[in-house]
C-alpha positions as CSV (number, residue, x, y, z in Angstrom):
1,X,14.4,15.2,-19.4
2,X,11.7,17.7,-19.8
3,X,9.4,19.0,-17.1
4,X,6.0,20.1,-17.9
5,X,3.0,21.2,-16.5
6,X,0.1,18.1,-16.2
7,X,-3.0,19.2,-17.4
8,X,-5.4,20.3,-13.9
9,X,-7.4,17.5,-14.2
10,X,-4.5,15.0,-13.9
11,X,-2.8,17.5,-11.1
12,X,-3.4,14.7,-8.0
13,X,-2.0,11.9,-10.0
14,X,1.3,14.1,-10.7
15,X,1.6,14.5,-7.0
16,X,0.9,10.6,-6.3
17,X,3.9,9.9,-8.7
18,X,5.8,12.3,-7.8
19,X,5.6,11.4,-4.3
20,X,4.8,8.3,-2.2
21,X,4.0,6.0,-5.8
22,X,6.4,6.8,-7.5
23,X,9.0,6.7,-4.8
24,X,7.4,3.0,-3.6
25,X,8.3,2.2,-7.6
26,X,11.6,3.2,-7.8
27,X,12.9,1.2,-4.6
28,X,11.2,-1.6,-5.7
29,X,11.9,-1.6,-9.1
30,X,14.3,-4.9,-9.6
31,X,11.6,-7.1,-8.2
32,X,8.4,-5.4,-9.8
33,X,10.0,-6.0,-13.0
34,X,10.4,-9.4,-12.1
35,X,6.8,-9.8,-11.2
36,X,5.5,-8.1,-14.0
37,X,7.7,-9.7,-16.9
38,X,5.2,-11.9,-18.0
39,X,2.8,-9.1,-18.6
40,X,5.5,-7.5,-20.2
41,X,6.5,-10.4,-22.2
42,X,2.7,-10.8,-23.7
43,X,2.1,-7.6,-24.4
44,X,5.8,-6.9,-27.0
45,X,4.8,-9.9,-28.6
46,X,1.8,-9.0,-29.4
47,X,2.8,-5.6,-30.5
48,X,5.2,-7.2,-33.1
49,X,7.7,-4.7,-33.0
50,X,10.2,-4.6,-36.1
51,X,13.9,-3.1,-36.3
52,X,13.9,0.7,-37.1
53,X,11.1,1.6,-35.9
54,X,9.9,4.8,-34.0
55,X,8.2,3.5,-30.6
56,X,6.6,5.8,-27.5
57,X,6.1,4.2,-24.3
58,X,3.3,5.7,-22.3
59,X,3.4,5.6,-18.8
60,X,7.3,3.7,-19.0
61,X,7.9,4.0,-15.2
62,X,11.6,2.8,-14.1
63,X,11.8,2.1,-18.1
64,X,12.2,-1.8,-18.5
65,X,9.3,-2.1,-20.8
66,X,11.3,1.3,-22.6
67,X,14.7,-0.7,-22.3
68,X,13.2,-3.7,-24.1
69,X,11.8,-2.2,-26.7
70,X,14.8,-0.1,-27.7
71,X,16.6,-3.7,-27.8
72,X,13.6,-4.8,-30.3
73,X,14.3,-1.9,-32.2
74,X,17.7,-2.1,-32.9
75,X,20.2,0.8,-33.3
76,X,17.7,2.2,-36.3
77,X,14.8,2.6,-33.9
78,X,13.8,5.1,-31.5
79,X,12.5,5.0,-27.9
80,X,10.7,7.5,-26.1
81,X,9.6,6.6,-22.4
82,X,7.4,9.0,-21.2
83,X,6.2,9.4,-17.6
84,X,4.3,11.8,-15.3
85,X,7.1,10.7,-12.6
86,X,10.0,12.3,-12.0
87,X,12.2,9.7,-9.3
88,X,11.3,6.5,-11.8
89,X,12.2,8.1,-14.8
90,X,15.7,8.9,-13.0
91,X,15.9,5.6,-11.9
92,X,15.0,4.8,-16.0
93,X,17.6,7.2,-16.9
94,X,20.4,5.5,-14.6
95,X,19.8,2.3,-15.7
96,X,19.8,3.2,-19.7
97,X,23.1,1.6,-21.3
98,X,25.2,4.1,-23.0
99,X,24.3,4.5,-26.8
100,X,21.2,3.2,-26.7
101,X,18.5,4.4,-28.6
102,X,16.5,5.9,-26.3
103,X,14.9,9.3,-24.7
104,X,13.3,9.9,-21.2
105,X,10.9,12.8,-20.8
106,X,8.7,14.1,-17.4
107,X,5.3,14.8,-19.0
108,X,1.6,14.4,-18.8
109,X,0.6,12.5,-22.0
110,X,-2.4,14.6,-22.3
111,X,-0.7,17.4,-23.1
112,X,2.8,16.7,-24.2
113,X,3.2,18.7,-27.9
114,X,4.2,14.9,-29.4
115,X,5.7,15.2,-32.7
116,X,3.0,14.5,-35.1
117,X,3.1,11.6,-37.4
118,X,6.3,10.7,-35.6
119,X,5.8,7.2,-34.1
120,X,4.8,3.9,-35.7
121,X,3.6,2.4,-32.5
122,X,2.3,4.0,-29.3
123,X,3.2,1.4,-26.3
124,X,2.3,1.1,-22.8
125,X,2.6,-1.5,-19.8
126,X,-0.7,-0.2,-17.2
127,X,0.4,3.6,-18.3
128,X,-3.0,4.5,-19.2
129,X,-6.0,4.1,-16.6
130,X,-4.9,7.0,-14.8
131,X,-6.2,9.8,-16.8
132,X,-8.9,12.0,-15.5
133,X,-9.9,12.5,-19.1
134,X,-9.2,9.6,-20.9
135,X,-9.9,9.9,-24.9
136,X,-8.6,13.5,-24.6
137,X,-5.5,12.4,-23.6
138,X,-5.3,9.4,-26.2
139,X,-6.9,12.0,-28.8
140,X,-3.5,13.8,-28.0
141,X,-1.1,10.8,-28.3
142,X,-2.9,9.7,-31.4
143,X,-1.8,12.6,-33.2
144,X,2.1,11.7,-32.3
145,X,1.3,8.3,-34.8
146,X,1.8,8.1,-38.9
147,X,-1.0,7.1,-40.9
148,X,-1.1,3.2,-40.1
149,X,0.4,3.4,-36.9
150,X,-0.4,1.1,-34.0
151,X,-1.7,1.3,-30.5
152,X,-0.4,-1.4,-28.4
153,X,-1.3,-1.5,-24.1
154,X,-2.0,-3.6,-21.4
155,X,-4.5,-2.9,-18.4
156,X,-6.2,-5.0,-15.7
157,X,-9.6,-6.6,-16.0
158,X,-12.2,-6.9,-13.2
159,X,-11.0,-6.5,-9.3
160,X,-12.4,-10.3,-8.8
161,X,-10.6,-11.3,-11.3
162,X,-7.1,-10.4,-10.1
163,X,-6.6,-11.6,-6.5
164,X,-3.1,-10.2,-6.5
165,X,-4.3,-7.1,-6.1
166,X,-7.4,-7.3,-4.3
167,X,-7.0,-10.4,-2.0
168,X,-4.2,-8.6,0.0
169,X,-6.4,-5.3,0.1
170,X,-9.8,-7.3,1.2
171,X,-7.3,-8.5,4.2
172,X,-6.1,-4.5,4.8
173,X,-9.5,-3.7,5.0
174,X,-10.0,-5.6,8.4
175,X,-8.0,-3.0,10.3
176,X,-7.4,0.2,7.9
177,X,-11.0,2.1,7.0
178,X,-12.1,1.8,3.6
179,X,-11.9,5.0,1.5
180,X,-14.8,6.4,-0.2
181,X,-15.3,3.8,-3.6
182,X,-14.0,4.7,-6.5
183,X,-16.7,4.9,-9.2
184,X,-15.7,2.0,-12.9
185,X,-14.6,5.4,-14.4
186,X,-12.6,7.0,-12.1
187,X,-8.7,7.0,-12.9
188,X,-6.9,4.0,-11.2
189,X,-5.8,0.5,-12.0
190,X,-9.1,-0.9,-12.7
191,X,-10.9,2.0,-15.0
192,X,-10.2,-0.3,-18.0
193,X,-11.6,-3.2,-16.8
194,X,-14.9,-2.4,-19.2
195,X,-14.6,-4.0,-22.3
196,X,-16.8,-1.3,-24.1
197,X,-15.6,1.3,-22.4
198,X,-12.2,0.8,-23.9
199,X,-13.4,0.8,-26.9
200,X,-15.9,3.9,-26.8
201,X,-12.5,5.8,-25.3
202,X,-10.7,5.0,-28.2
203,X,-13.6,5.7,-31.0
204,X,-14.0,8.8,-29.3
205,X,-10.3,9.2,-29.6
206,X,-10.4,8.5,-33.2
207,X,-8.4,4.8,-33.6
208,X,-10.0,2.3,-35.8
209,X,-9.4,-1.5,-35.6
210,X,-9.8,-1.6,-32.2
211,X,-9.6,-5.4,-30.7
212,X,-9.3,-6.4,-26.9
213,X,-8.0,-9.9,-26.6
214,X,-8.3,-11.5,-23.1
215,X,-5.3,-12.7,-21.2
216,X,-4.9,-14.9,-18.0
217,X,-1.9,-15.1,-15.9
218,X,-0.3,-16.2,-13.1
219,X,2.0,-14.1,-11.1
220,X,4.5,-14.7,-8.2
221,X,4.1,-11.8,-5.9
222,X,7.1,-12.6,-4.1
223,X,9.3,-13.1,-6.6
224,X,10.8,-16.6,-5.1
225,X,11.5,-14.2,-1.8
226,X,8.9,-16.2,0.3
227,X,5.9,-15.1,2.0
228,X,7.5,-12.4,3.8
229,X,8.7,-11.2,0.9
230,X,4.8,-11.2,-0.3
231,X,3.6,-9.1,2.8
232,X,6.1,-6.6,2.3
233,X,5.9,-6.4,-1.5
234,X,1.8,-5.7,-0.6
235,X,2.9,-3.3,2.0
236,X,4.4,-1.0,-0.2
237,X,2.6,-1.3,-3.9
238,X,-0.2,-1.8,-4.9
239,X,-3.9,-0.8,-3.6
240,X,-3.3,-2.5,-0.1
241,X,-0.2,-0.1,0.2
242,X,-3.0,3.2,-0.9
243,X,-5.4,1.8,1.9
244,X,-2.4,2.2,4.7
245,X,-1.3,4.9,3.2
246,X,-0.7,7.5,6.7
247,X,-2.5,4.8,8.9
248,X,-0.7,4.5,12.6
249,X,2.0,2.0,12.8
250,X,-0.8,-0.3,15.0
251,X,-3.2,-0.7,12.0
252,X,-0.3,-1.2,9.6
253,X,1.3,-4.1,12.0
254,X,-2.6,-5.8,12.3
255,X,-2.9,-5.5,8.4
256,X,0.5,-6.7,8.2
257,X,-0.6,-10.1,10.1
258,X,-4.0,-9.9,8.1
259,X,-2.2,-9.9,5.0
260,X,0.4,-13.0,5.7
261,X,-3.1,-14.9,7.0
262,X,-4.9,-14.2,3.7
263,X,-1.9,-15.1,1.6
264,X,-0.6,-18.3,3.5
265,X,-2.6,-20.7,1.5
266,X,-1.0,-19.7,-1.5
267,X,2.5,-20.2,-0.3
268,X,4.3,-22.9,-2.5
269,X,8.0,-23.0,-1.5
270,X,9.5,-19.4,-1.9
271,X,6.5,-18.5,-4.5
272,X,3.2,-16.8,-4.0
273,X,1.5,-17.1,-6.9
274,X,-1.8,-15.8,-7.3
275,X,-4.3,-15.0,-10.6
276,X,-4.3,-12.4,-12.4
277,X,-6.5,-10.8,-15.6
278,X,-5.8,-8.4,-18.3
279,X,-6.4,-6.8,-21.4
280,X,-4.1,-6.7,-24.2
281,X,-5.7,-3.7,-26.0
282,X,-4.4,-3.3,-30.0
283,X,-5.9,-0.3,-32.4
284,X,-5.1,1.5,-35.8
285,X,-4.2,5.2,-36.6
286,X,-6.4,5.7,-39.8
């Protein structure tokens, strides 16, 4: 794996990553696969992926969405999983099975010196909205696509419209103080939520064909673990988890009981499952 330097503008999400996210991540890895799979699931169908060819997964994390498209691939293809995170892509690396087709590299997307023309399809599971500079950085991993080659990624629509997310963090927010708002644009899970904006990032970025289909889910943030396993789960990723970040162990044990409160009613069995939105974004390299 390769280290290099992020560009500056990207510098505080390298040390997120590389520190108290990426960390959360890779402990909980097993069970926010689970939780995510049917994002997952959507999104490689809809990037029909054939055998043999050359894919680069933006923003791979512990690597499952990496792992799965190697398998897609077959022994022809070739995976790249690229992340700004150093402890989940060891925890990609440990989990790759011997032989297969794929590479793991620490790097900032924005600046990485891609191969060009390299890639048939550039793939990503909520790798993208983090970028302080968003259509340089997809200017730069357009150039790592052939002629032809596809743009396949998933990202979150509007806060209201994904309760998973924002119904534990409304229920933070009675006992942890709210940090100054993040502007529509500003890197984080919900910078993509604008439809046009997308697609002026892209333009800008030079893809053609650019389509945003609309997909509604439902996801069990427990992962059959029961409601405690809900509270913790939002306790340790996610924006609720940001807003405790370094908060005294008093406000965190009040949110705590905030949290279970606010996600009680949704408690079916050993399943919590709330809404949740996204895009499944799709584009051309001319």
């Amino acid at each position: 794996m390769d280290a290099l330097t992020p560009h500056e503008k990207n510098a505080d999400q390298a040390a997120y990553w590389n520190g108290p996210g990426g960390q959360h991540w890779t402990n909980r890895q097993e069970i926010q696969d689970a939780v995510l799979a049917p994002v997952s699931q959507a999104l490689i169908a809809r990037a029909a992926i054939a055998p043999g060819e050359s894919i680069i997964d933006i923003g791979c994390g512990c690597g499952a969405t990496t792992l799965a498209i190697a398998a897609q691939t077959g022994p022809a293809g070739r995976a790249l999983g690229l992340d700004i995170s150093a402890p989940m892509l060891a925890r990609a690396k440990e989990r790759t099975p011997p032989g297969a087709p794929v590479r793991w590299t620490v790097a900032d997307a924005t600046v990485y010196p891609f191969e060009p023309g390299s890639a048939d399809l550039l793939f990503s599971r909520f790798g993208v909205m983090f970028f302080a500079d968003p259509a340089l950085s997809f200017a730069n991993m357009r150039a790592a696509l052939r002629s032809g080659g596809r743009l396949a990624f998933a990202c979150w629509r509007e806060p209201r419209q994904n309760p998973w997310l924002t119904l534990p963090l409304q229920a933070a927010y009675q006992h942890a103080p709210r940090p100054p708002e993040l502007g529509p644009e500003d890197p984080g899970p919900f910078s993509f939520a604008s439809e046009e904006r997308v697609k002026g990032v892209l333009g800008k970025a030079g893809f053609s064909s650019i389509a945003m289909q609309p997909v509604d889910l439902r996801l069990d943030i427990a992962d059959g673990g029961g409601l405690d396993a809900a509270v913790e789960g939002a306790l340790e990723i996610g924006p609720a988890s940001r807003a405790l970040e370094g908060q005294p162990s008093e406000v965190r044990t009040a949110a705590a009981g905030a949290i279970r409160a606010a996600l009680a009613p949704h408690h079916k069995g050993d399943s919590v499952p709330l809404d949740a939105a996204i895009w499944i974004v799709t584009a051309v390299n001319p």
